[in-house]
C-alpha positions as CSV (number, residue, x, y, z in Angstrom):
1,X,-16.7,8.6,-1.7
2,X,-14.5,6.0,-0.1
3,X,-14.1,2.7,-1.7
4,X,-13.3,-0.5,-0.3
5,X,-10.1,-2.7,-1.4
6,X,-10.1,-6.4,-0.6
7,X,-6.2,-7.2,-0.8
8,X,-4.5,-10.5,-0.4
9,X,-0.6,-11.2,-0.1
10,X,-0.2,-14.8,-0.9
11,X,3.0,-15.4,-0.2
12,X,3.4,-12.2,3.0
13,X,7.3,-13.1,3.3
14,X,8.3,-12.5,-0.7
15,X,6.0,-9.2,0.3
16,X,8.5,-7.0,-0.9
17,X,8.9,-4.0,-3.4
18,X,12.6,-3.7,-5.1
19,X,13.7,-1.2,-3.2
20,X,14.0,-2.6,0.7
21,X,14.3,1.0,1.8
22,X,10.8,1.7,0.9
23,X,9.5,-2.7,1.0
24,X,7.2,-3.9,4.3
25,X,9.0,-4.4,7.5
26,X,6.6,-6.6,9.5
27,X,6.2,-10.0,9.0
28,X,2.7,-10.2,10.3
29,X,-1.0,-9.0,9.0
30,X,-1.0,-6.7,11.8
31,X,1.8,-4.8,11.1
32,X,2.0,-5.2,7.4
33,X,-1.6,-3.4,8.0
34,X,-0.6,-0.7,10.1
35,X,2.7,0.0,7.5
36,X,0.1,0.4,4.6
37,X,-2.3,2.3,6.7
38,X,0.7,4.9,7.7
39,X,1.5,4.7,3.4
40,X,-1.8,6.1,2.8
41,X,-2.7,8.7,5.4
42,X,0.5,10.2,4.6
43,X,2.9,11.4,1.8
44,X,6.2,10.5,3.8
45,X,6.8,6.8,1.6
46,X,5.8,8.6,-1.7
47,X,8.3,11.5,-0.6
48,X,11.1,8.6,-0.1
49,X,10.8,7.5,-2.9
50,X,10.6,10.8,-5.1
51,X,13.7,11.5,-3.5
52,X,15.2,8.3,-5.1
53,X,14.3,9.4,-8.4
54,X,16.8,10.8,-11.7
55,X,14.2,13.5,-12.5
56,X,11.4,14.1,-9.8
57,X,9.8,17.0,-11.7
58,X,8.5,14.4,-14.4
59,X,6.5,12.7,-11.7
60,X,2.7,13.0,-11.4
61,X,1.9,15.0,-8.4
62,X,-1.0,12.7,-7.8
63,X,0.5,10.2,-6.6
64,X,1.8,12.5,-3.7
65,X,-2.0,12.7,-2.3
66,X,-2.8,11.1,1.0
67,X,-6.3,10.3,2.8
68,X,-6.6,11.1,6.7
69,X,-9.2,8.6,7.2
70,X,-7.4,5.4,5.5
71,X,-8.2,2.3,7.5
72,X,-6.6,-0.8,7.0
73,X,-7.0,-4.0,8.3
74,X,-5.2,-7.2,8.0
75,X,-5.9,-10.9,8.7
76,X,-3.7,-13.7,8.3
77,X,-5.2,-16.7,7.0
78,X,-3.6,-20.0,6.7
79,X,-0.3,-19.0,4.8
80,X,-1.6,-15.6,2.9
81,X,-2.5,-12.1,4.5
82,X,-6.2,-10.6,3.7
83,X,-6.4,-6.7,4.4
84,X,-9.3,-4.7,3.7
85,X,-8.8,-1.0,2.9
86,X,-10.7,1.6,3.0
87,X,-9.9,4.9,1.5
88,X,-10.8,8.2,-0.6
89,X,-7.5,7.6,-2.5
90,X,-7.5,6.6,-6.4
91,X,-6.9,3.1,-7.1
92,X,-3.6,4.5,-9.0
93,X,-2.5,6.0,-5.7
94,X,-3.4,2.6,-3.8
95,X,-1.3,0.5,-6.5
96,X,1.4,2.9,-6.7
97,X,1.7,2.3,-2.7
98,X,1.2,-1.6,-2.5
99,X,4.2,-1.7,-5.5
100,X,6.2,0.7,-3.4
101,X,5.6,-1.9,0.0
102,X,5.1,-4.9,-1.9
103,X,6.4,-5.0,-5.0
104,X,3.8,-7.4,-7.3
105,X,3.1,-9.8,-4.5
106,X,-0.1,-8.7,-3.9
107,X,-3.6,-9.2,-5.3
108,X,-6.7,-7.3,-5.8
109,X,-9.6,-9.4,-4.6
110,X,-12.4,-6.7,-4.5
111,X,-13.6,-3.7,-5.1
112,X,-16.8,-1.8,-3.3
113,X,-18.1,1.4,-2.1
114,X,-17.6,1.8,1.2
């Protein structure tokens, strides 16, 4: 069953995780939107970063798991970004990505079924 994620970025230009390698690239809610779409219909940004890491093997492998069907959209609003996502994905999965992309700049609104 897909759930529904109600995300804001406050502050989108401090929208950064620590590693700029892996962080958000755009600026705007469309692109920030489309990059975390891309995040979680495939493994490539987790496989980045596992490649980063001192012992890989001690990793959970279930936070390698991607979701075809991930749709996100973004809207910017005033000075702060909303993006709805929708996805089959844990919510461990979804917060390991937004840290990955965002770092802790980012809140969780809402949470439905989809």
């Amino acid at each position: 069953m897909a759930t529904r994620y109600l995300i804001r970025l406050p502050n989108p230009s401090n929208a950064r995780g620590e590693d700029a390698s892996l962080s958000f690239r755009s600026q705007g809610a469309e692109g920030i939107a489309e990059e975390l779409q891309h995040a979680l219909r495939s493994d490539a940004l987790f496989a980045r970063w596992l490649e980063k890491q001192e012992e890989p093997g001690t990793v959970d492998p279930a936070l390698s798991a991607s979701d075809t069907s991930a749709s996100v959209s973004g809207m910017q609003e005033d000075l702060h970004i909303d993006l709805t996502v929708i996805t089959r994905l844990s919510s461990a999965v979804l917060r390991h990505r937004l840290a990955l992309l965002a770092g802790n700049h980012w809140q969780l609104r809402d949470v439905s079924a989809a």
